[in-house]
Structures are given as C-alpha cells and as structure tokens.
C-alpha positions in Angstrom: 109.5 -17.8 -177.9 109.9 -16.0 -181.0 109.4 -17.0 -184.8 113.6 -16.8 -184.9 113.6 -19.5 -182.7 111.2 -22.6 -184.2 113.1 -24.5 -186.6 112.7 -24.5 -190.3 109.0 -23.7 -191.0 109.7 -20.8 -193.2 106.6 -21.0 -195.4 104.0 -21.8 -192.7 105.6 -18.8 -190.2 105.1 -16.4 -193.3 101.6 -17.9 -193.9 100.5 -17.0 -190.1 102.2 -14.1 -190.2 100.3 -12.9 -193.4 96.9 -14.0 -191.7 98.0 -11.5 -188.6 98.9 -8.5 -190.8 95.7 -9.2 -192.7 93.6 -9.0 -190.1 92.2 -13.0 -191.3 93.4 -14.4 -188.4 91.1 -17.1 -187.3 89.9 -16.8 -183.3 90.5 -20.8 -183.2 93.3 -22.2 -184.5 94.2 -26.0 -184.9 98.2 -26.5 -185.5 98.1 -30.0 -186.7 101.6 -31.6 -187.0 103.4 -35.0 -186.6 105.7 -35.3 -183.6 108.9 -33.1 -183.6 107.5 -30.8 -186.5 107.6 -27.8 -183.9 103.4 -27.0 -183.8 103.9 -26.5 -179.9 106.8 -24.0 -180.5 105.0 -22.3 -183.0 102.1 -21.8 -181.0 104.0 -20.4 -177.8 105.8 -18.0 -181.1 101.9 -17.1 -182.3 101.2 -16.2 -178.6 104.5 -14.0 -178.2 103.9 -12.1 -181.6 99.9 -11.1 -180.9 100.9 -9.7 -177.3 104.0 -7.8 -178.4 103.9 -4.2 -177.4 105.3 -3.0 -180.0 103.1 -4.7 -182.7 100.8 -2.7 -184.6 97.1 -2.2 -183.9 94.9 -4.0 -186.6 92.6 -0.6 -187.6 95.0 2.1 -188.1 93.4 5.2 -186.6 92.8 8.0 -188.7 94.5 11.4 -187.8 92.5 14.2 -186.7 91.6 17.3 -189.2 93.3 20.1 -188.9 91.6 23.3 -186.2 92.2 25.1 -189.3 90.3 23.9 -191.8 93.4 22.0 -193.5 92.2 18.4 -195.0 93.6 15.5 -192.7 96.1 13.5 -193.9 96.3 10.1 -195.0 96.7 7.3 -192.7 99.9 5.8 -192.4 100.5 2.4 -193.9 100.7 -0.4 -190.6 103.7 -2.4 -191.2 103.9 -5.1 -188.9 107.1 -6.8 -187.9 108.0 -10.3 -188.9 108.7 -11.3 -185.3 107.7 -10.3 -181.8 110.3 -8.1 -180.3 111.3 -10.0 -177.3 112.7 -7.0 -175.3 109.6 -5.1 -174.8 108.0 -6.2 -171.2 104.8 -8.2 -172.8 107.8 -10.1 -174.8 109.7 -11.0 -171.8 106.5 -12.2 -170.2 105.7 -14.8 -172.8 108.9 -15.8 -173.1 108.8 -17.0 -169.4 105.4 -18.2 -169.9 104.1 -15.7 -166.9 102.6 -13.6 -169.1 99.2 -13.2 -167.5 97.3 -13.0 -171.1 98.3 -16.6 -172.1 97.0 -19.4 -170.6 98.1 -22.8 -171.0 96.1 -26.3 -170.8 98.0 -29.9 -171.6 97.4 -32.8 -170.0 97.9 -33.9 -166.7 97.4 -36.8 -163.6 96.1 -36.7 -160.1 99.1 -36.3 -157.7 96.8 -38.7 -155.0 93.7 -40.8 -155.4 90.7 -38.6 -155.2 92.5 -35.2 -156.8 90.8 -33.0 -159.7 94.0 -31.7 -161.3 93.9 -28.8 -163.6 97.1 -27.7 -165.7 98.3 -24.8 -163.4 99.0 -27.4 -160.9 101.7 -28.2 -163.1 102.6 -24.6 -164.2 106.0 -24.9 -162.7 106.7 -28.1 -164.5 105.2 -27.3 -167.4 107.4 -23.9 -167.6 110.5 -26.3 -167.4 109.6 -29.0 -169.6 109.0 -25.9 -172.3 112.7 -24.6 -171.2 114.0 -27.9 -172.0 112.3 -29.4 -174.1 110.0 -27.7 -176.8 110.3 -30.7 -179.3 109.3 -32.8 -176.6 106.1 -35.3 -177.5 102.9 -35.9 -174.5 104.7 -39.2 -172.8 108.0 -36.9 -172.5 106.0 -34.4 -170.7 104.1 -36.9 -168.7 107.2 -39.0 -167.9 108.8 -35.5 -166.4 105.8 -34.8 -164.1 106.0 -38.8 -162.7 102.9 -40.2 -164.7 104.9 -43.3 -165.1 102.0 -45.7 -166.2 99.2 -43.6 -165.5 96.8 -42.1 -168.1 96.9 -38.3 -168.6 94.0 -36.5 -169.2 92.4 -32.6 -170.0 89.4 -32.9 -167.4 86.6 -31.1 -167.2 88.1 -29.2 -164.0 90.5 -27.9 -166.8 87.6 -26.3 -169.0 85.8 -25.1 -166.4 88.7 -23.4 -165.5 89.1 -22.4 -169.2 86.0 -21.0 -169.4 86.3 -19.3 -166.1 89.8 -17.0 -166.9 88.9 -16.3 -170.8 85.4 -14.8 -169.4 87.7 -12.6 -167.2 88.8 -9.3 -168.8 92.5 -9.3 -170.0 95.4 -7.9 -167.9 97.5 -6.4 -170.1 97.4 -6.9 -173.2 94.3 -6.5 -175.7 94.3 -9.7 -176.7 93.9 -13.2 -174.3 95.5 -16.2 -176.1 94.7 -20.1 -174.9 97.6 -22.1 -175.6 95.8 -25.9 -175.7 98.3 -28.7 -176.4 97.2 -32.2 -177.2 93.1 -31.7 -177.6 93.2 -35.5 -177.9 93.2 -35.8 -174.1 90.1 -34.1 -174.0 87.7 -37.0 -174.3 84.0 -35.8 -174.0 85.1 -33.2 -171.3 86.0 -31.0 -174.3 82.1 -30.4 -175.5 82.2 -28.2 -172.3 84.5 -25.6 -174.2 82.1 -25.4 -177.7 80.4 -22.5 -177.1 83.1 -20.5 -175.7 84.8 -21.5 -178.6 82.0 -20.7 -181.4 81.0 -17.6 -179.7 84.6 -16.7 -177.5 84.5 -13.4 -176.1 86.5 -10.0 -177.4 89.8 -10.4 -178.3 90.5 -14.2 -177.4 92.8 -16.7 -179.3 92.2 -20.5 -179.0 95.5 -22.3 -180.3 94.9 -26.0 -180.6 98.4 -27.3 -180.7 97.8 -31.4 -182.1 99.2 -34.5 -183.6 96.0 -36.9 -184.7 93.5 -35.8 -186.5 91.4 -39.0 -185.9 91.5 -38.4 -182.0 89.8 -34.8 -181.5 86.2 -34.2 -180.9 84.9 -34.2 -184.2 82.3 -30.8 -182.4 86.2 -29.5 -181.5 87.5 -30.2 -185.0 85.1 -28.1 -187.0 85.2 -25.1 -184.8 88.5 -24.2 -185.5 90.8 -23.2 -188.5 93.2 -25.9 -189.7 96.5 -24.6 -190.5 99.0 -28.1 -191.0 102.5 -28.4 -189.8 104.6 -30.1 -192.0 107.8 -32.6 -191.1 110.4 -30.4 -191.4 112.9 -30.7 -194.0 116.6 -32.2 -193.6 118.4 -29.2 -194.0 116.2 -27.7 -191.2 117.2 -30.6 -188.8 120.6 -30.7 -189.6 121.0 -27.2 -189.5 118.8 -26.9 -185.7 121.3 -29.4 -184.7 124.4 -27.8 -185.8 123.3 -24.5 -184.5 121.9 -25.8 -181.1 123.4 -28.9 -180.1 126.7 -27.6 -182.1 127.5 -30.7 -183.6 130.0 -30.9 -187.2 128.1 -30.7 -190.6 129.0 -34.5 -191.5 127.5 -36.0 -188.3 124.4 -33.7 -188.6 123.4 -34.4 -191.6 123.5 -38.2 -190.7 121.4 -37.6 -187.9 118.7 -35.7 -189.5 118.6 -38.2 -192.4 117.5 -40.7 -189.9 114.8 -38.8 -187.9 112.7 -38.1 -191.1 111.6 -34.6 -190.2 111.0 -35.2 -186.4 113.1 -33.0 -184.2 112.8 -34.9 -181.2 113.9 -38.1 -183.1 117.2 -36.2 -183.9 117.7 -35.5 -180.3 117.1 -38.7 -179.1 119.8 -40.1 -181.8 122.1 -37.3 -180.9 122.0 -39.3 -176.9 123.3 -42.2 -179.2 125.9 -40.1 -181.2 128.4 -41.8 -179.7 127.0 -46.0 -180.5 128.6 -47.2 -183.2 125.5 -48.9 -185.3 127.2 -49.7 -188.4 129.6 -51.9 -186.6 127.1 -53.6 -184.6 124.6 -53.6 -187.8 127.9 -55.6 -189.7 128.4 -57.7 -186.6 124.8 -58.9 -187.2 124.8 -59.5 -190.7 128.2 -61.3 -190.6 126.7 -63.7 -187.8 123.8 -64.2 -190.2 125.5 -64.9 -193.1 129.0 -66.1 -192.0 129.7 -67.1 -189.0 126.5 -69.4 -187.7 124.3 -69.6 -184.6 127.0 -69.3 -181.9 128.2 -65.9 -183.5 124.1 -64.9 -183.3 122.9 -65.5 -180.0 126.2 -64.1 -178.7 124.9 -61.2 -180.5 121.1 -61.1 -179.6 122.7 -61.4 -175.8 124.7 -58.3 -176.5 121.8 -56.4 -177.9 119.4 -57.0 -175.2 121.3 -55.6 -172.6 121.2 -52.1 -174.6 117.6 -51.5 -173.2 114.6 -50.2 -175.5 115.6 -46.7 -176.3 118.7 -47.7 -178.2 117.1 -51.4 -179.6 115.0 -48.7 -181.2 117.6 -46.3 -182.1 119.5 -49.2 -183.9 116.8 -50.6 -186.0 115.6 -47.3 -187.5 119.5 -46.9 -188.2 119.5 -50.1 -190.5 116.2 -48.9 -191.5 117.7 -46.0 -192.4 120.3 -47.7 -194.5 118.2 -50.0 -196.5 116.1 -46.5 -197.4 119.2 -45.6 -198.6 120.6 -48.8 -200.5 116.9 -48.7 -202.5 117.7 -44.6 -202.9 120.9 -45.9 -204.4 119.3 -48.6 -206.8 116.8 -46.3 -208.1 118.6 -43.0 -208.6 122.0 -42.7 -207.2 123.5 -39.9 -204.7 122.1 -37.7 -206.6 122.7 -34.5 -204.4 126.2 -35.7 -203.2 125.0 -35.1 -199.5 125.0 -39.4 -198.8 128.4 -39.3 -195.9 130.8 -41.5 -197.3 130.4 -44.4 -195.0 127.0 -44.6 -195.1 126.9 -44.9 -199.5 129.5 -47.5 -198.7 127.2 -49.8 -196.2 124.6 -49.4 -198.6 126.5 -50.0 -202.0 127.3 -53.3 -199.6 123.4 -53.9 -199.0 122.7 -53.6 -202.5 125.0 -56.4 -203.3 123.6 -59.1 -200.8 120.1 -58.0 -201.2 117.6 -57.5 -203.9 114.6 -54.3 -204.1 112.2 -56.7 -203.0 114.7 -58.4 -200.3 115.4 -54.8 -198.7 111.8 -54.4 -198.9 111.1 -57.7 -197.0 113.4 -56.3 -194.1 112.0 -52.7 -193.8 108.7 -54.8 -193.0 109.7 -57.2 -190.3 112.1 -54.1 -188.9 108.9 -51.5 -188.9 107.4 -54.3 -186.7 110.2 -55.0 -184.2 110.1 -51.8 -183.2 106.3 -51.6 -182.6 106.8 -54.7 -180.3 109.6 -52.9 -178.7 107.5 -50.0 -177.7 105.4 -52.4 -176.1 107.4 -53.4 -174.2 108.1 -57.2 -176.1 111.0 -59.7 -174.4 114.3 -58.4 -176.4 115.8 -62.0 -176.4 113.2 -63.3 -178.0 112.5 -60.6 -180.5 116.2 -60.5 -181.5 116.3 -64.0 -181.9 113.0 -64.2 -183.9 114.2 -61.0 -186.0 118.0 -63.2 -187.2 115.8 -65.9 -188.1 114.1 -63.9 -190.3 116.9 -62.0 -192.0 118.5 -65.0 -192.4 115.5 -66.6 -194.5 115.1 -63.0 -196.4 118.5 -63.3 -197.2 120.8 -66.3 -197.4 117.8 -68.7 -198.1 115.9 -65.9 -200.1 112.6 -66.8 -198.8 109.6 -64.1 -198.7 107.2 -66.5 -197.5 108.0 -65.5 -193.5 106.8 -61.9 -194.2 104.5 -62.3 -196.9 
C-alpha cells in the first residue's frame, strides 16, 4: 500500500514522511487512532515506503577525490520521494504483503482445543482481509477467520516467534519492518518483546498499529514513539467514498456526516444506502405523537425484524439528525453543505423539540445502541425506547433520563 492510497491524512503522512527524510525516524512506532481513522493502512504505507528500492539511502556517500589531485565534489543533496514507488520489485512485494522484510503479528484463535497459533497461520487470511478490507476493525478480522465467540489473543508463541525472525538477518532489503496490529491483545505475553524492542537489532522497525491507549502494556507504551491518528475529516470520507465506492456527491456527503470520521462506519452505512431512515424515523415519531400505541408496537414489530447491524444503523441516523437540528439552533447551515432533506427533518425537529429535549434523546439513543451491541431483546428495547421519547417529548418530562 502506498501513501496515495490511505485516505485523507494529509498532515500526519507529511509528518512521517519528514521524520524518514530526516533521518528522526523512531525504531518503535505507536500509530494510535480510533476505529476507521486508517492507522493500519498507514502502517502497511510506512512499511512499503522504508523498503522501496528506489528510496534514498539515509547518509549520502561522499564521492571519491579525484586520481589527479582535483578536490572532490560536493555531495549531492538526497531528495527523497513523497511516496514509495510501487513498481520497483520490493514495492510489489509489500504491496502483496509477501515481502520477506515485513512481518506481520495481529491477533488470532486456536483452530482446535490444545493449538498454540501464531499469526502466520493466518497469513493467507490475513492477506485477504487486508485486500478487502483495510478499514476493517479486530472483530471484522476475527469474524472473517471464524472466531465467532471466541477471544483472540497475540500469545506468547507469537513473540517468540517475533523475536526469533527480527534476530534473523534481513532478505532483501536493509531494513526489517514489524507490522504489529492491536498490541491490546497482548496481555502480559508482550513483556516478552521489551528488550528486543529497547535494544532491537540493526535496521529494524516496530510499528504498533492501536486503538486504546488504556489497554497496552504500560512497559509497551513507553518504549515506543507516539505519533496519533486523527478521525479523518468529512471531506476525506466523502471524497474516499466517491472515489472508491463511486457513489454521487449528495449521497456521500450524507454518509460521511453520519460516520464521524470513521471509515468503516461509512462503509457499513453505504450496505444501508438503500434503507430509507427518514421515513421510518417519521413513521416513529408520528406513532409517538399522533397516532397512539397500536401505530407503535406495529412499529417496534417492524424494527425488530431488521436485525442489529441496521437497529444500529438507524439510531445513529436520528442521532445524526438531532446533531444537526442543535447545529441548526446554534449556528445555522453555515457552510451550505446540510442536503436538503436532511435541514428539512431537522428544521422539523427543532420545532417539536427543545436544546435540552434533543439533548434528552441523544442520551437514551447513545444507550440503546450500547444495549444493542450486547446483544439486548430488540422488542423490548424498542418498546422501552417510544416510551421514553414519548415522555421527552409530548409529556416533556426529563425525569426518565435524568
């Protein structure tokens, strides 16, 4: 993977690139990032860049003097490239993550009772969960390899293995790079790897690809160089999913208003592209405040059919819009980028709801969907969750959530 291909991250693939030409790049690296931010695809773009054949060496070598006497000349200036070249052999390697210089660890489960697994058990997996899906988060990856309930984990197989092939001299290129994704999995295993990483040996990179902080070895933590990965932007994800996913500016936009900077949120909405939300958000709110308790649990029975993924996808859609309606309040469209029918909804929210009503709902909604994730009976959240709205609401009551 090349720098050209991560998403948005403009600033931070300067700032790494800077550290490389500089010669101040760290030997351990932490990429710390929220879900969908891209740290993974920027590591695998780090990895590709520092093996490229045709990058420059860090100590330019000085010419020879002259047989005759004649003063040598200067050194030429090293320019180095802002991105690997991804035609030069080395680049196709890493690309196809065969490269032999670039090892990768994530985590991953026995395939019986009894088994020690390492990660390049998984190598052929791992290659086309990478091809796929680059934005994807640790349960996408262990939900493709058939963890289905079980617990993935880094073992200490793994860093003995770890220690093993970054003791070994390099194939190829000059420089051996460790791709590890999700230290968190480590547990106490990773104490194993601290003096390899304090004192690695020549030419090694550690990249430490994570998303909490609070979850790494604190003996991990301080070993390495903390570089953070910010959510992207908007524009970035509208833009990634205009370009890849080829959808219309209107629609993308939408989208990446909704996923807050995660990249893997926009895909998952961009499954849903087709739901209609608004008209199942009004059909709520019309049962709620029109139409009485026939019209609702007709609706909670239609909802709970739709299974968790879009139960999910629909709340942080009328999340969404009541971020918007308080935008609204507050400050107006200010940019002119709000789609029409969405400033519309909103405008609508606005008018049935006070600040501190919308606010009562982004509460009770940021908690339905953390009962949905585990796993909480829809009929009865649903029903709980229009008994609610309905207080907030028509009865303008705070006391339910406060």
């Amino acid at each position: 993977m090349q720098f050209k291909d991560v998403i948005g991250q403009t600033d931070l693939k300067a700032h790494i690139r800077g550290m490389v030409s500089a010669n101040r790049l760290s030997h351990a690296l932490l990429l710390l990032g929220p879900e969908g931010a891209g740290g993974l695809s920027l590591a695998l773009a780090l990895a590709q860049y520092v093996t490229c054949e045709r990058l420059p060496q860090r100590k330019a070598a000085s010419a020879a003097a002259s047989l005759f006497g004649d003063p040598a000349p200067a050194p030429a200036a090293v320019v180095y490239p802002d991105d690997a070249c991804g035609v030069c052999p080395s680049c196709q390697k890493a690309a196809g993550l065969i490269h032999p210089d670039i090892h990768f660890t994530y985590p991953v489960i026995p395939r019986k009772p009894g088994d020690k697994p390492v990660s390049t058990d998984y190598i052929t997996e791992w290659r086309e969960f990478i091809r796929q899906r680059p934005y994807g988060n640790a349960y996408d990856w262990l939900q493709s390899i058939g963890a289905e309930n079980k617990q993935g984990n880094i073992t200490a197989q793994e860093c003995g293995e770890i220690v093993r092939k970054l003791n070994l001299k390099s194939f190829e290129s000059p420089t051996k790079v460790l791709v590890l994704w999700m230290p968190e999995y480590l547990g106490n295993e990773g104490n194993k790897l601290l003096k390899i990483i304090e004192e690695p040996p020549d030419n090694t990179l550690f990249i430490l690809v994570a998303e909490q902080e609070g979850l790494i070895l604190p003996t991990i933590l301080s070993r390495t160089q903390l570089i953070k990965v910010p959510p992207l932007s908007d524009p970035d994800v509208s833009a990634g999913l205009m370009a890849r996913a080829g959808l219309d500016n209107e629609k993308a936009v939408m989208i990446a208003s909704i996923s807050e900077g995660n990249y893997r949120e926009a895909l998952q909405q961009l499954q849903h592209a087709d739901d209609d939300w608004q008209a199942l958000l009004r059909e709520w709110l019309n049962a709620v405040l029109k139409n009485g308790p026939v019209a609702q649990v007709k609706w909670v029975e239609a909802i709970s059919k739709l299974g968790r993924e879009r139960q999910k996808q629909f709340l942080r859609y009328f999340n969404h819009l009541l971020e918007t309606a308080i935008r609204l309040g507050c400050m107006g469209d200010q940019e002119g980028q709000m789609p029409e029918t969405e400033r519309d909804f909103a405008l609508r929210l606005n008018r049935i709801a006070s600040r501190e009503q919308q606010e009562a709902l982004l509460k009770i909604l940021d908690e339905a969907s953390y009962y949905i994730e585990r796993n909480a009976n829809a009929k009865m959240l649903f029903h709980a969750l229009t008994l609610k709205l309905y207080h907030i609401i028509a009865n303008k009551s705070l006391i339910l959530v406060n």
